[in-house]
VOFI-155306 format. One record per atom (N, C-alpha, C, O, CB): atom name; x, y, z. Coordinates in steps of 0.1 Angstrom, whole numbers, plus 5000, padded with zeros to 4 digits. Glycine has a CB too. Layout:
CA/X/Y/Z .
...
END
This chain:
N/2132/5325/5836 .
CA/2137/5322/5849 .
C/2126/5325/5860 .
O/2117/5333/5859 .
CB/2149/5330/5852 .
N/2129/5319/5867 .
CA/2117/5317/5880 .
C/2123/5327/5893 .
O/2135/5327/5896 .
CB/2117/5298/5887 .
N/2116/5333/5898 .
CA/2120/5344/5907 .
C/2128/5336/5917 .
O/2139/5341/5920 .
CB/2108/5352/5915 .
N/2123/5320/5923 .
CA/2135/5314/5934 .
C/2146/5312/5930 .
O/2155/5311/5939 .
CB/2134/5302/5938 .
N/2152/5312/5914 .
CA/2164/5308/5910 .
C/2174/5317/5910 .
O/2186/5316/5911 .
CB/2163/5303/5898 .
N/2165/5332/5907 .
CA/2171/5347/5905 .
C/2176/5351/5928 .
O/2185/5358/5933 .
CB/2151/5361/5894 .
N/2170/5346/5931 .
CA/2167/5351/5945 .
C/2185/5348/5950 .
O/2194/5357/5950 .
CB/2152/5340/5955 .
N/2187/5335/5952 .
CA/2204/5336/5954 .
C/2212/5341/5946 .
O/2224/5341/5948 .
CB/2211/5324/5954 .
N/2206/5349/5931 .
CA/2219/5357/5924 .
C/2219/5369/5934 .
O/2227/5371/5943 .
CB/2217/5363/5906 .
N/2206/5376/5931 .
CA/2207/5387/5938 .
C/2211/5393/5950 .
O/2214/5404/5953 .
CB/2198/5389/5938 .
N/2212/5380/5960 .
CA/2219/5378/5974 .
C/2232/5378/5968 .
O/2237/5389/5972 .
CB/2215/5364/5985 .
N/2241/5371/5961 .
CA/2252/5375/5957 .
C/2260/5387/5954 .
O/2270/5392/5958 .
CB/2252/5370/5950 .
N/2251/5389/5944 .
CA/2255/5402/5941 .
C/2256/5417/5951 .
O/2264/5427/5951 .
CB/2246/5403/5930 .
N/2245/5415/5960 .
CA/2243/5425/5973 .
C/2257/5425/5985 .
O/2263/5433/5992 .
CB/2229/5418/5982 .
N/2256/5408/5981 .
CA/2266/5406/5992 .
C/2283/5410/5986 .
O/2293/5412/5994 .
CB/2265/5389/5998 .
N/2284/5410/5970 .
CA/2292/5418/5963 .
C/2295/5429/5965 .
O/2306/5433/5965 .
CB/2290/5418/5953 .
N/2282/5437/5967 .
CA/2283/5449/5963 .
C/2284/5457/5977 .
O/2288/5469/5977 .
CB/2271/5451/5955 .
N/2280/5450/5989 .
CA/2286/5455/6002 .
C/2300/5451/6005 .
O/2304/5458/6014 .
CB/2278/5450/6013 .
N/2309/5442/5999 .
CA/2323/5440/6005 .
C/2332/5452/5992 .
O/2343/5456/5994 .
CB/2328/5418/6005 .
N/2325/5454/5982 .
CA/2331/5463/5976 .
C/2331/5475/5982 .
O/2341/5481/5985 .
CB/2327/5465/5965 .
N/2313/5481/5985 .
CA/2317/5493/5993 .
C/2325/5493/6003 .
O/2331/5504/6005 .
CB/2307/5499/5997 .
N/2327/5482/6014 .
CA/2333/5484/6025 .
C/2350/5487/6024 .
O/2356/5494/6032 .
CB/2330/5473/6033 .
N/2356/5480/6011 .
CA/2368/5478/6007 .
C/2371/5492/6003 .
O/2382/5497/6005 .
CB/2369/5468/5997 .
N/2359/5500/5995 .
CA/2365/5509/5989 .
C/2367/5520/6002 .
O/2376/5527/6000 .
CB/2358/5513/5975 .
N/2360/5522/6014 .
CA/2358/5528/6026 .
C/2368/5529/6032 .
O/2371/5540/6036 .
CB/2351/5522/6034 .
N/2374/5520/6032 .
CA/2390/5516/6040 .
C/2403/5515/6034 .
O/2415/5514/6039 .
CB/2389/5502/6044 .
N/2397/5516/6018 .
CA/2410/5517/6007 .
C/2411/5535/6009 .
O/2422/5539/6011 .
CB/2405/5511/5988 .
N/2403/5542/6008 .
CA/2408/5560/6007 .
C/2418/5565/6013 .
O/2418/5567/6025 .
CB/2399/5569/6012 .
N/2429/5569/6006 .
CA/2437/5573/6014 .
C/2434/5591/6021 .
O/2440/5598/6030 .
CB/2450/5571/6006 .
N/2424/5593/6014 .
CA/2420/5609/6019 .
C/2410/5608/6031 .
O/2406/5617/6037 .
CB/2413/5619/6007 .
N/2408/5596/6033 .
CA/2402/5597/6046 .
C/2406/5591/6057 .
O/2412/5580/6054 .
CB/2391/5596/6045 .
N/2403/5593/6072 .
CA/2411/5588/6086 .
C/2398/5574/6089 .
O/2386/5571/6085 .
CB/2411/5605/6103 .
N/2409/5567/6096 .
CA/2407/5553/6100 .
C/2394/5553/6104 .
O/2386/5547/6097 .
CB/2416/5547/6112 .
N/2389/5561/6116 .
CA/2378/5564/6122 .
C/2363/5564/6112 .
O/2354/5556/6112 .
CB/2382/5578/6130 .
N/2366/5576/6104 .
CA/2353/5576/6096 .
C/2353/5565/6086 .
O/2342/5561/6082 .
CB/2351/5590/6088 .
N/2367/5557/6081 .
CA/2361/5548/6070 .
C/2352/5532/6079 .
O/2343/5524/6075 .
CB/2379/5542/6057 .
N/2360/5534/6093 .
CA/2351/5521/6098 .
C/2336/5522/6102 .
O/2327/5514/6101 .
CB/2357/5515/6112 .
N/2335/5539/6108 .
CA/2320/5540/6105 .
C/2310/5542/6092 .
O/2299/5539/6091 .
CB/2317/5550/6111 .
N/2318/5548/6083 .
CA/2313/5542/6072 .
C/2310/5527/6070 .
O/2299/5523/6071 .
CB/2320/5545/6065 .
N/2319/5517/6066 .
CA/2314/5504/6071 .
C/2302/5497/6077 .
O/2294/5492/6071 .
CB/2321/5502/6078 .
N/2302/5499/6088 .
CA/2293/5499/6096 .
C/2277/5507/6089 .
O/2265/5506/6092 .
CB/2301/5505/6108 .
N/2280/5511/6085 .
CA/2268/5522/6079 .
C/2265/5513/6066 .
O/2253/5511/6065 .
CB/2273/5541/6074 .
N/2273/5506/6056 .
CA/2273/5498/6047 .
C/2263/5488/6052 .
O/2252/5487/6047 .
CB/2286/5493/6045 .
N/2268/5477/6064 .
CA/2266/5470/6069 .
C/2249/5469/6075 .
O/2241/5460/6072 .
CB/2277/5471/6077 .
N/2246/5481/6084 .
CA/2233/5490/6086 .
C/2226/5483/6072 .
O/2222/5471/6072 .
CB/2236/5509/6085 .
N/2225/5492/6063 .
CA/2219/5495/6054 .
C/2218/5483/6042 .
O/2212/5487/6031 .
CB/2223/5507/6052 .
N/2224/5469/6043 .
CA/2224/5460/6042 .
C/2214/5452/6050 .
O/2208/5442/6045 .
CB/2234/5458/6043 .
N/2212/5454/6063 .
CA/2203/5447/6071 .
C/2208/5441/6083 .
O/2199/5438/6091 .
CB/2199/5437/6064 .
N/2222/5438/6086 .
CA/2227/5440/6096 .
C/2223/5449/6109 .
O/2222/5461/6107 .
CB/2236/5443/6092 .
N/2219/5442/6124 .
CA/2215/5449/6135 .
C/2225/5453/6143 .
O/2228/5444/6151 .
CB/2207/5444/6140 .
N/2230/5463/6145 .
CA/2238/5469/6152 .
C/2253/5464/6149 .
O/2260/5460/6158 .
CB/2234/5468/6165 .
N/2256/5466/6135 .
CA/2270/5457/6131 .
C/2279/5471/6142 .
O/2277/5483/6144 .
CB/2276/5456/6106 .
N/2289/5458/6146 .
CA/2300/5466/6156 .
C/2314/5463/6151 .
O/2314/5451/6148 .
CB/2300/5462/6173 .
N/2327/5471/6148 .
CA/2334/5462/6143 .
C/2346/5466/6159 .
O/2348/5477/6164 .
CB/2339/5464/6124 .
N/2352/5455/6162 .
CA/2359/5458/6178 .
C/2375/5454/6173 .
O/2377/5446/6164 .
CB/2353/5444/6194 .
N/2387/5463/6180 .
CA/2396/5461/6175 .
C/2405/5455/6187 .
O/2402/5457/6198 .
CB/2400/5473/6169 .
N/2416/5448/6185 .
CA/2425/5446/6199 .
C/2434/5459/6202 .
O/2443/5462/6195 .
CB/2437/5432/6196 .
N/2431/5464/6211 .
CA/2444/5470/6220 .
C/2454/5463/6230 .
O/2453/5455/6240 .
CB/2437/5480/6229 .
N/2466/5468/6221 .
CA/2478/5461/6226 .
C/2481/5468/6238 .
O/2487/5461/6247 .
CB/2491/5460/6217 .
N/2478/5479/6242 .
CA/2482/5487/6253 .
C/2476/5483/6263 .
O/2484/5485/6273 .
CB/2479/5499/6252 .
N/2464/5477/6268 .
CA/2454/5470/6274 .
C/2453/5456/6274 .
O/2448/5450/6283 .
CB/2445/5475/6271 .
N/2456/5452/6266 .
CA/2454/5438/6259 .
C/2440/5437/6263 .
O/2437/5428/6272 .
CB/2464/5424/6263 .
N/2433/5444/6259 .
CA/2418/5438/6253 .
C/2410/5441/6244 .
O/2410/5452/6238 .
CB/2409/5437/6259 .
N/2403/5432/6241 .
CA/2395/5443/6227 .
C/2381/5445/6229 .
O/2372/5439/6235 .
CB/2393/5434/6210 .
N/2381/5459/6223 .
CA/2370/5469/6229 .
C/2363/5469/6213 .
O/2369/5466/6202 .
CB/2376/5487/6239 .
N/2346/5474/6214 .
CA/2344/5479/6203 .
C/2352/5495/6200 .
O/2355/5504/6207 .
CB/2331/5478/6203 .
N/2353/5493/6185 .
CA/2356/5509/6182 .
C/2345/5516/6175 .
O/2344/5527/6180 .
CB/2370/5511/6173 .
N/2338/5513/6166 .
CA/2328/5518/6160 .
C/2315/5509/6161 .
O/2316/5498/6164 .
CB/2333/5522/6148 .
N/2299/5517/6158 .
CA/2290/5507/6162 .
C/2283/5515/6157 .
O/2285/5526/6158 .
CB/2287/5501/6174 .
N/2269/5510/6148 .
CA/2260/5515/6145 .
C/2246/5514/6153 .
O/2248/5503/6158 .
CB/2259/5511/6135 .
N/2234/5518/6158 .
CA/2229/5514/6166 .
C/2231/5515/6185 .
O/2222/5517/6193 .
CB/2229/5504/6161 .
N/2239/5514/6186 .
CA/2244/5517/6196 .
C/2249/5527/6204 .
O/2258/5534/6199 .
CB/2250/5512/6195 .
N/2246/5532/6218 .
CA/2247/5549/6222 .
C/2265/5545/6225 .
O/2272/5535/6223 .
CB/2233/5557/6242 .
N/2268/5557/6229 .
CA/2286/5556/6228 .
C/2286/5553/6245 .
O/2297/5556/6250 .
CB/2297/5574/6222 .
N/2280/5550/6249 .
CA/2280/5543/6264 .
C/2282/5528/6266 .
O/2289/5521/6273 .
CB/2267/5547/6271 .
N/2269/5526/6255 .
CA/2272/5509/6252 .
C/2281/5507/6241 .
O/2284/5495/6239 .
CB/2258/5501/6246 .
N/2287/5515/6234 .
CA/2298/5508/6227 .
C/2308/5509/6238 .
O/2316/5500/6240 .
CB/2302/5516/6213 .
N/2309/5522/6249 .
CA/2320/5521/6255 .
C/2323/5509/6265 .
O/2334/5507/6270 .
CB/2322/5531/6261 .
N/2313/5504/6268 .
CA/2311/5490/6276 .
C/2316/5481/6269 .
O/2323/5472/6273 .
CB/2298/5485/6279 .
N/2312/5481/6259 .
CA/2318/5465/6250 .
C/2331/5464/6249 .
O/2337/5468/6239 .
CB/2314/5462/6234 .
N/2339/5458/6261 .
CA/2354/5455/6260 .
C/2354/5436/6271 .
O/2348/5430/6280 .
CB/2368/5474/6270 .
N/2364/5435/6262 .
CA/2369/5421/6260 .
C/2382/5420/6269 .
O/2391/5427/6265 .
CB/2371/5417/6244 .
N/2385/5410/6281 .
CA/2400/5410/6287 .
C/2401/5394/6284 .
O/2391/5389/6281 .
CB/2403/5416/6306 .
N/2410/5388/6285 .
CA/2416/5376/6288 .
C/2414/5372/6299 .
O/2416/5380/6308 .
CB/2427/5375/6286 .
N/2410/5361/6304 .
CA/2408/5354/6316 .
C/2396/5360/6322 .
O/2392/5356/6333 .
CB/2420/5355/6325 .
END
């Protein structure tokens, strides 16, 4: 086999192997919401992802803000919110 042919397994498999870790992050029931999405995000990181953010809707506000972020100081995550109109 020729290294170009092997090159999209290996992206496969990476990209396998990050939606597993992220799943299993978020599956724990021994751990809180908060650390399994920065975990995530840390997945994501270390994958190659630049500044993966994952942003959630608040119904209380109706907008969606980021909640966790890698890369990012907690000033600019606290900026990143989203309103309608």
């Amino acid at each position: 086999m020729t290294t170009e042919i092997q090159k999209p397994r290996d992206r496969e498999h990476a990209v396998t192997r990050l939606l597993y870790r992220i799943t299993r992050a978020l599956h724990d029931p021994k751990r809180d919401f908060q650390s399994a999405l920065q975990d995530a995000v840390g997945h994501l990181a270390h994958y190659g992802f630049l500044r993966p953010t994952i942003a959630l809707y608040d119904m209380s506000h109706e907008e969606i803000r980021f909640e966790v972020s890698h890369g990012l100081s907690d000033v600019e995550r606290k900026r990143g919110r989203f309103r309608k109109g």
